[in-house]
C-alpha positions as CSV (number, residue, x, y, z in Angstrom):
1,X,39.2,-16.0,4.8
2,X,36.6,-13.3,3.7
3,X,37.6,-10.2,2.2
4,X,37.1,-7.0,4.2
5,X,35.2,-4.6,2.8
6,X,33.9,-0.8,3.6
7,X,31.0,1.5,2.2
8,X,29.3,4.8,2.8
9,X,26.5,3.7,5.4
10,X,24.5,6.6,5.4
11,X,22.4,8.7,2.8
12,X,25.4,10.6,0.4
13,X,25.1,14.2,0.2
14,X,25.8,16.9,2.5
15,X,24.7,16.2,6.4
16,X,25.7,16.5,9.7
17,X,27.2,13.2,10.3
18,X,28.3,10.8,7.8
19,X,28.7,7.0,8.9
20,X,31.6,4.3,7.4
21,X,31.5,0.3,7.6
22,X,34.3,-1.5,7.7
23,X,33.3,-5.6,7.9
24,X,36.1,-8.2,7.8
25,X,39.3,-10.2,9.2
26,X,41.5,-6.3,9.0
27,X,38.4,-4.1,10.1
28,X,40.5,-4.1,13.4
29,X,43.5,-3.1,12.1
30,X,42.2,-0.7,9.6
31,X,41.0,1.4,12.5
32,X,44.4,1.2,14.6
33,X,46.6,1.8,11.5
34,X,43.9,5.4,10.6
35,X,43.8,6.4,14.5
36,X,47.2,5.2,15.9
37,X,45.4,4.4,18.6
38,X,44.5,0.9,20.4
39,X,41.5,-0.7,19.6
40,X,38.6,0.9,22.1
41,X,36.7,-1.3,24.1
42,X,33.5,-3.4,22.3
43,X,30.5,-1.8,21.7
44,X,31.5,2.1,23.0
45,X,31.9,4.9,21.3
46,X,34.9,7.0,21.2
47,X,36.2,10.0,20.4
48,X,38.4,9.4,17.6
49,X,41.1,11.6,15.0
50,X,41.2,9.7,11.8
51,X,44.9,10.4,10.1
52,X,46.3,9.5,6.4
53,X,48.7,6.9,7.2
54,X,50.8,8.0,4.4
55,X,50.8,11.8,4.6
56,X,50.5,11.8,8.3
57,X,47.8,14.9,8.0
58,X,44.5,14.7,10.0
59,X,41.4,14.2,7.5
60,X,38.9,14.1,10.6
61,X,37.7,14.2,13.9
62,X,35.0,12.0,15.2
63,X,33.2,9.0,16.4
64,X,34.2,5.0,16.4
65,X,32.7,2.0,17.6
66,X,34.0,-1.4,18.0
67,X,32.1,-4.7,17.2
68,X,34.7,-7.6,17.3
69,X,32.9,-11.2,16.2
70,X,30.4,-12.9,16.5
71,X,28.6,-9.9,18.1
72,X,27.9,-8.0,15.3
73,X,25.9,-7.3,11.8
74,X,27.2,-9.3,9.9
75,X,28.8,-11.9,12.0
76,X,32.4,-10.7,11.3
77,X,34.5,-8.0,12.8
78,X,32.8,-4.4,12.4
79,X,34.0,-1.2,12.5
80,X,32.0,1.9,12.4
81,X,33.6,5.4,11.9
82,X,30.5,8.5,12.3
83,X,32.2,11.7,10.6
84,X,31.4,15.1,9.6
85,X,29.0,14.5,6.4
86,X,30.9,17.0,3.8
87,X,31.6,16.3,0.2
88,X,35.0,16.7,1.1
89,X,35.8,14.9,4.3
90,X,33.6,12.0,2.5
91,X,35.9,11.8,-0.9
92,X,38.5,11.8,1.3
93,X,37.4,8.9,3.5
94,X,35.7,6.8,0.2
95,X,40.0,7.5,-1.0
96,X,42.2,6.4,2.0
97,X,40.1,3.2,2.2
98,X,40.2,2.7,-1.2
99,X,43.9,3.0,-0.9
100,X,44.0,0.3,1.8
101,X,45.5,-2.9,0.4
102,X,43.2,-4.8,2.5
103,X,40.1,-3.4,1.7
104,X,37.8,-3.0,-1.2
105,X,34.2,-1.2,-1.7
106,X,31.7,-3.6,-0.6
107,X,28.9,-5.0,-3.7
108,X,25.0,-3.7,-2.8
109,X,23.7,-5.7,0.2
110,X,27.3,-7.3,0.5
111,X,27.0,-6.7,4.3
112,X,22.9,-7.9,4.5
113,X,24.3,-11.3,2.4
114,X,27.4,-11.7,4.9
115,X,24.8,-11.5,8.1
116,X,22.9,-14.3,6.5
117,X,25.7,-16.7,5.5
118,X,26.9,-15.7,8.8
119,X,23.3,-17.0,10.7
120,X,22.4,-13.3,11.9
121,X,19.2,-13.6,9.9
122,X,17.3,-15.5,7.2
123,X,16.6,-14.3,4.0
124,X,12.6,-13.0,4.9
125,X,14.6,-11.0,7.6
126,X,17.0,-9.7,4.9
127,X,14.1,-8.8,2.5
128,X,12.4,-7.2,5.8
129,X,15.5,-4.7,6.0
130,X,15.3,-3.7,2.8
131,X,11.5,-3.1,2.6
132,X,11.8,-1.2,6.2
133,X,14.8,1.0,4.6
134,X,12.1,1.6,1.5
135,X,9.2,2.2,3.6
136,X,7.2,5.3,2.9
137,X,3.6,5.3,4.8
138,X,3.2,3.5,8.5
139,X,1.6,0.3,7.3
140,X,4.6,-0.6,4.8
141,X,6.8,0.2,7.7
142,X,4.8,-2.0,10.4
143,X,5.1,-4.9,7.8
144,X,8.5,-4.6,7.4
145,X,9.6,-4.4,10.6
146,X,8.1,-7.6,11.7
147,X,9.6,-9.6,8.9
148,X,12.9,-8.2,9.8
149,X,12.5,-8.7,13.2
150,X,11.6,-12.6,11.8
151,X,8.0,-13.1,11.8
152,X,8.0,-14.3,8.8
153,X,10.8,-16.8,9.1
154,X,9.7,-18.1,12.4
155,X,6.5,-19.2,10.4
156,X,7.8,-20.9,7.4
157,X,10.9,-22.7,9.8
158,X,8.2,-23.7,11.9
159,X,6.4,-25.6,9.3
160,X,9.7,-26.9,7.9
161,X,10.4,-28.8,11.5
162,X,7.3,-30.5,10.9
163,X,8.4,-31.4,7.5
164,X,11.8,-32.5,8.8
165,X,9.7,-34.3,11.9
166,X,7.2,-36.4,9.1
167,X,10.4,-36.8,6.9
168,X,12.7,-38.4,9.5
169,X,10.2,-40.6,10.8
170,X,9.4,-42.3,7.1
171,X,13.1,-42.3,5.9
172,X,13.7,-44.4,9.0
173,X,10.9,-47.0,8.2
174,X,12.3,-47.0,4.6
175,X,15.8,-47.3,5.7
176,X,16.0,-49.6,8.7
177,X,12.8,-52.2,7.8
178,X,14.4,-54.7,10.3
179,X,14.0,-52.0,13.4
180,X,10.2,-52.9,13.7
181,X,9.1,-49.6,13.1
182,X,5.8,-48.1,11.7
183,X,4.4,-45.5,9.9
184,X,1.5,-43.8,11.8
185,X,-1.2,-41.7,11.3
186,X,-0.7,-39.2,14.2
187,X,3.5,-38.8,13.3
188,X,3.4,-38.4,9.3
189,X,0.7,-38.1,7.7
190,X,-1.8,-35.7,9.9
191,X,0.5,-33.0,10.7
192,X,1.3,-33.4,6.6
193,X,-2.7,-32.7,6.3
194,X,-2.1,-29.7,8.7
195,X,0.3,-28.0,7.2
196,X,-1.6,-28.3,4.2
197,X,-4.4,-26.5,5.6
198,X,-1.8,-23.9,7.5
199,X,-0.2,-23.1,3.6
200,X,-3.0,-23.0,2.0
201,X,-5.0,-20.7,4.3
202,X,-1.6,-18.7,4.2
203,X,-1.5,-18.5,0.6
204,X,-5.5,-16.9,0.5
205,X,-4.4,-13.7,1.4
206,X,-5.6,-12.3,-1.7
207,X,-2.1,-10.4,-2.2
208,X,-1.9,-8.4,1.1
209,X,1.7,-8.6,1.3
210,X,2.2,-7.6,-2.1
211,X,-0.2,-5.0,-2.2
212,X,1.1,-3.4,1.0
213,X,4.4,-3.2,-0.8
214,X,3.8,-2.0,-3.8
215,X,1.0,-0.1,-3.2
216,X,-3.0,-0.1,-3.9
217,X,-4.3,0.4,-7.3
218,X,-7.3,2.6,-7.5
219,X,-8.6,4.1,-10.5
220,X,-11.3,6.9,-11.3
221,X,-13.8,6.1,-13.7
222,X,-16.6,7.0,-15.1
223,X,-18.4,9.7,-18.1
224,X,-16.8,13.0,-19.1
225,X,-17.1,15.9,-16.8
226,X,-18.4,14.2,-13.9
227,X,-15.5,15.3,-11.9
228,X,-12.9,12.9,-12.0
229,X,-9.6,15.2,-12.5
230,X,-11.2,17.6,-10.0
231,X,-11.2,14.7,-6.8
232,X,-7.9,13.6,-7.9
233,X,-6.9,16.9,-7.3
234,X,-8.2,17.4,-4.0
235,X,-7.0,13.9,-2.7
236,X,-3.7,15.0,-3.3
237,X,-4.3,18.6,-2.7
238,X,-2.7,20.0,-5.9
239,X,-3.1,20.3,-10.1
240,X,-2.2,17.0,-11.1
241,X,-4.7,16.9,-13.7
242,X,-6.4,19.2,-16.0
243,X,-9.6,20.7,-15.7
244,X,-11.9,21.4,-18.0
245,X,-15.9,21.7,-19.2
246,X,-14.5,20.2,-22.4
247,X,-15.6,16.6,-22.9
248,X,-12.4,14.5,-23.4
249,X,-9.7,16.3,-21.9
250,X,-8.3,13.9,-20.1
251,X,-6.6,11.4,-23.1
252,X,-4.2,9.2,-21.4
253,X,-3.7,8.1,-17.6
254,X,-2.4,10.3,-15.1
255,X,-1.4,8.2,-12.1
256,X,-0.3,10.2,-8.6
257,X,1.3,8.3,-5.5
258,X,-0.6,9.2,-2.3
259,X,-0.2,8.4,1.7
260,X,-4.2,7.5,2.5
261,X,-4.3,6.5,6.5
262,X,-0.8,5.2,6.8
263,X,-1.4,3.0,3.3
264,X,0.8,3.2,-0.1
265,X,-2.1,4.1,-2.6
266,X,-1.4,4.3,-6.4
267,X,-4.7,6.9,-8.0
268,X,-5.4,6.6,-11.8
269,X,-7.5,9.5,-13.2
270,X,-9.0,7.9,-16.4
271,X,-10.5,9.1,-20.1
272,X,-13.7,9.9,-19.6
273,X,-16.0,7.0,-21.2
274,X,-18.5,8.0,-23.6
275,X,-19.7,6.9,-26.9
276,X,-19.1,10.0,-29.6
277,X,-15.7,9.2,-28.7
278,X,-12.9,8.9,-32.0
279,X,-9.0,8.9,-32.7
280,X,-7.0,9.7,-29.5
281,X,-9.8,10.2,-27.3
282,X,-11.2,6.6,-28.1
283,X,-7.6,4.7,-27.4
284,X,-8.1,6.7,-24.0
285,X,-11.5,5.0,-23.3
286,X,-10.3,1.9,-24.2
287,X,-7.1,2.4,-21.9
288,X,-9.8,3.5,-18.9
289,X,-10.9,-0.3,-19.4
290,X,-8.0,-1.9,-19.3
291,X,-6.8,-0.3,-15.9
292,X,-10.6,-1.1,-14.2
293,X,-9.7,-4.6,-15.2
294,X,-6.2,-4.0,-13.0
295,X,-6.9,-2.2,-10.2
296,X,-7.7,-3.4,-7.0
297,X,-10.3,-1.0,-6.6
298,X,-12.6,1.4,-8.8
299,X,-14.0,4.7,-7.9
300,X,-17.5,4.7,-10.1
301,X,-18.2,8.4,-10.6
302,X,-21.0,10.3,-12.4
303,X,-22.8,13.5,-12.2
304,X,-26.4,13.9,-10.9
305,X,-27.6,14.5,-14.4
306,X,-25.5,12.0,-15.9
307,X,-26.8,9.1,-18.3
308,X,-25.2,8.7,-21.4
309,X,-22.7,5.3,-21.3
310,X,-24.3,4.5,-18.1
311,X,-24.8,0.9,-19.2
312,X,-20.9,0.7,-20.3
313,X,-20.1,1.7,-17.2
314,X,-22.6,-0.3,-14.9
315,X,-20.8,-3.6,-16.0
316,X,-17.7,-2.1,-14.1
317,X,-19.4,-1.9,-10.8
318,X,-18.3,-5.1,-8.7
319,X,-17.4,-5.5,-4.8
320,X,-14.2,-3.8,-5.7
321,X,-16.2,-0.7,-6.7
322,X,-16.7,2.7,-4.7
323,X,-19.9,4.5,-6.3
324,X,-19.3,7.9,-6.3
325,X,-22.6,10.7,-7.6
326,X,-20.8,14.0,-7.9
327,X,-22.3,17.3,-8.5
328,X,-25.4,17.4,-5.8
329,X,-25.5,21.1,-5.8
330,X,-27.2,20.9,-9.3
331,X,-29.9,19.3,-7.9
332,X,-31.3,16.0,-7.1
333,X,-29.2,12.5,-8.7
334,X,-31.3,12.1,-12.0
335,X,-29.3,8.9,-12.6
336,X,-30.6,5.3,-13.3
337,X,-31.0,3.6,-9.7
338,X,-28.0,1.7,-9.4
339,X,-28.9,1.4,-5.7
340,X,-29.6,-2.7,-6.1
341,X,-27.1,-3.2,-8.5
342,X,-24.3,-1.9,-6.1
343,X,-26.1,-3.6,-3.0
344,X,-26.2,-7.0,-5.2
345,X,-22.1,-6.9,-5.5
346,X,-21.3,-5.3,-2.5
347,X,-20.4,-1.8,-3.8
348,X,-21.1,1.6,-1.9
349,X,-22.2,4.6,-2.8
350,X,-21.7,8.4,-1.6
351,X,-23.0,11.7,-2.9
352,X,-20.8,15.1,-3.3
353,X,-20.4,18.1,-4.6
354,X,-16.4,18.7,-5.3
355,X,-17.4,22.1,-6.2
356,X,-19.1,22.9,-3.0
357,X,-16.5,20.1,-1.1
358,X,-19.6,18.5,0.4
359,X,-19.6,14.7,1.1
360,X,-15.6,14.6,0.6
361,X,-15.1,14.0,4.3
362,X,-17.6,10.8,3.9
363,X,-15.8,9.7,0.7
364,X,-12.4,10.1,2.2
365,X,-13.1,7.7,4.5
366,X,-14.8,5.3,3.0
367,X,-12.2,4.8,0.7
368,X,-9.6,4.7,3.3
369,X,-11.5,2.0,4.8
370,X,-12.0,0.1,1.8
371,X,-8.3,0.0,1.4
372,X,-7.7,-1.1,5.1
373,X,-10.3,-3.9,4.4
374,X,-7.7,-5.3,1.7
375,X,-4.3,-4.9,2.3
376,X,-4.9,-4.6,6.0
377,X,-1.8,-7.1,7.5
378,X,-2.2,-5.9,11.4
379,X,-3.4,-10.0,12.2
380,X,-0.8,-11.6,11.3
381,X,2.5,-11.9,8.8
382,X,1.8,-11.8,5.4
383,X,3.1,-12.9,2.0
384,X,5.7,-10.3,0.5
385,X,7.0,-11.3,-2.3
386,X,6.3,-13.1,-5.1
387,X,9.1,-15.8,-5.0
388,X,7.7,-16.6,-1.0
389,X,4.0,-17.3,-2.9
390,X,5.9,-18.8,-5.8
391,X,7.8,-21.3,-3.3
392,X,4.8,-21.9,-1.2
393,X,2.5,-22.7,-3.9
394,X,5.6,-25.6,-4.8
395,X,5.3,-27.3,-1.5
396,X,1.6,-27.0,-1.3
397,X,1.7,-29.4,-4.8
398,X,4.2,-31.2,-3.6
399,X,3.1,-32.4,-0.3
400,X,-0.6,-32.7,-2.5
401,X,1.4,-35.5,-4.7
402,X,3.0,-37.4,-1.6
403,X,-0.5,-37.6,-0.1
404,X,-1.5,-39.4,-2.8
405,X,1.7,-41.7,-3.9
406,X,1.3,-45.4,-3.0
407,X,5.0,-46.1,-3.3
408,X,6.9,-44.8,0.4
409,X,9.9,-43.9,-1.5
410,X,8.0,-41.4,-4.0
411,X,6.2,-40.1,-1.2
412,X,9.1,-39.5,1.0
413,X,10.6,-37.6,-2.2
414,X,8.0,-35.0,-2.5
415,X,8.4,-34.5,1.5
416,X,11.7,-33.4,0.6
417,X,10.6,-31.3,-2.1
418,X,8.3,-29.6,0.0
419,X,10.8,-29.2,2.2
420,X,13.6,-27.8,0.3
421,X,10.8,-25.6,-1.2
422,X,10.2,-23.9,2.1
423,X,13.9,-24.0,2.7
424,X,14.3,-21.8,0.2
425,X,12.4,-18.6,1.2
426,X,14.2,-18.6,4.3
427,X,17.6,-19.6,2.9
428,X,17.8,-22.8,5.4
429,X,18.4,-25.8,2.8
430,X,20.5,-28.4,4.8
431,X,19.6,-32.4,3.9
432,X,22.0,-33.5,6.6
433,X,19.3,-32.2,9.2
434,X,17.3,-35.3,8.1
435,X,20.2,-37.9,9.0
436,X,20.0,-35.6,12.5
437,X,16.7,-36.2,13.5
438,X,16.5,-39.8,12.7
439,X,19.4,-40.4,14.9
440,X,18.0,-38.7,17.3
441,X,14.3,-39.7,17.2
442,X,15.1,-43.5,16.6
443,X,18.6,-44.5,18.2
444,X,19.5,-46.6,15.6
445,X,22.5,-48.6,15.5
446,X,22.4,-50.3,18.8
């Protein structure tokens, strides 16, 4: 029999409400013996007085609700008390339950992990819930509510039924060689080929997922005094970064979080990059390199009288590269024509004056687009974690080698690699469904 356990469901710190779990075989009881009252009907809430058993004084006065098993989070019996949210009331709650011989103070995600063993969700459901909780633009919180709401785990289960299917079907014709059986095409090894195709379209995503998750790396690049501290700045619509007419001001990378369109976006204003560079200034430049090689994508800029280090800095633009000539209230752009170089790769360009906060509006959203256009996830379910692409990129190889085994046994080992591979993202890992499906697809033992 489980333990029961409790914990502080909501946010700590002073609020209006405050709501206590209670999960476990004496979450029942627990409420009776703190309300001496009967246990209210499933699923209602009710106004209850929560007492110190002990003492017999009244710590609080408010809400309960019932969830008796299966029909609950976590599969168990559920109790959950919603309370005036005061430091005091709280400590006193966190205390009496403490005080319970019966209960204890549940581990982090204790009640997530109890509604998986439990069959409530799979672990991509799990991971959903936590990434929905973390959420902090729209997009990451569209994502995560359709893998916790199983879109995620749907897919990968899917494609481990056809696993189980293509496995059952060649462990029989290993097994029972006097049943007359045969291997063919259209039951093994096509929908094998399939799935291939299926992972490995599923695994070019080029890091949606991931990207949506952790957020989008864009850095600002590009000669001193061409206005890179001063658009940081206005995207996030505060000082963030100094500015000055002083070549090489900014050293070292100054990185600010931003909500672009609904998307997590990570901006990086960079040392300006410029040859009469020494000492600090010059472990700056080289730093500005390093994070162009990192991010996802580059904002190029330079000022319409700009040429020094342009060469330096033309190597950087690729298709992940937003071309950016600042300062066109000096005049024309008396730049090198980097037109065909950025049409060549796919780059774009705009023209602004962050002085005069002309072209911003144009620049805004181009980039916004730019990062829709990658981590963009609105189609369908993408990769969110490394250890799903890490697992997915095991059965890919795996069903690659069972392709190309001769011997049925080997083969039929790297189905069940493969199989146990995608088992694992979603926590469903059972070999005895194998022995299930052959029974039931074959009837043997007549």
């Amino acid at each position: 029999m489980s333990e029961t356990i409790f914990a502080l469901a909501s946010a700590p710190g002073r609020a209006g409400v405050a709501v206590y779990r209670i999960s476990g075989p004496k979450a029942e009881h627990t409420l009776q013996v703190l309300s001496r009252s009967p246990t209210p009907a499933p699923r209602s809430a009710v106004r209850t007085t929560i007492y110190d058993p002990e003492k017999g004084d009244q710590i609080d006065d408010g809400i309960a609700v019932w969830f008796p098993a299966p029909k609950s989070f976590t599969g168990e019996d559920v109790v959950e008390l919603h309370l005036h949210g005061g430091a005091a009331i709280r400590k006193r709650i966190l205390e009496l339950f403490s005080s319970q011989p019966s209960l204890r103070l549940s581990e982090p995600g204790e009640f997530t992990r109890r509604a998986v063993l439990a069959g409530k969700m799979d672990l991509t459901a799990a991971e959903g819930m936590i990434d929905l909780i973390d959420a902090e633009t729209e997009a990451q919180r569209r994502q995560a509510l359709r893998q916790s709401q199983g879109a995620l785990g749907k897919i990968y289960d899917g494609w481990r039924k056809i696993l189980l299917s293509s496995l059952a079907h060649l462990e029989a014709f290993i097994d029972f060689p006097d049943e007359d059986l045969s291997i063919e095409e259209e039951t093994i090894w096509a929908p094998i080929t399939k799935l291939v195709e299926d992972i490995s379209e599923h695994l070019n995503d080029d890091g949606r997922g991931e990207r949506l998750r952790e957020g989008l790396r864009i850095s600002i690049l590009g000669p001193p005094n061409a206005g890179k501290s001063s658009l940081l700045n206005w995207l996030v619509k505060r000082d963030a970064a100094i500015v000055s007419e002083r070549a090489g001001t900014t050293r070292d990378i100054i990185e600010v979080h931003l909500d672009l369109a609904g998307y997590p976006v990570v901006f990086s204003d960079t040392a300006g990059i410029r040859t009469a560079a020494s000492g600090i200034e010059s472990v700056g430049i080289a730093k500005s390199f390093d994070r162009a090689r990192t991010s996802d994508l580059k904002i190029i800029m330079v000022a319409t009288d700009e040429t020094e280090m342009f060469s330096a800095i033309e190597q950087l633009i690729d298709k992940d590269t937003i071309f950016v000539i600042n300062k066109t209230d000096l005049g024309t752009a008396n730049v090198i024509d980097i037109r065909e170089k950025c049409s060549s790769t796919g780059a774009v360009i705009f023209q602004t004056s962050i002085a005069e906060r002309a072209g911003l509006k144009e620049l805004l959203e181009g980039i916004a687009a730019a990062v829709d256009k990658r981590i963009n996830t609105r189609n369908s379910p993408a990769i969110s974690r490394v250890r799903h692409r890490e697992a997915l990129s095991e059965c890919i190889e795996a069903l690659n080698r069972s392709r190309n085994e001769t011997l049925l046994e080997l083969r039929a080992e790297d189905l069940r690699v493969a199989m146990c591979a995608l088992g694992r993202i979603t926590g469903a890992v059972d070999i005895e469904e194998i022995l299930d499906a052959v029974f039931h697809d074959f009837c043997i033992g007549k």
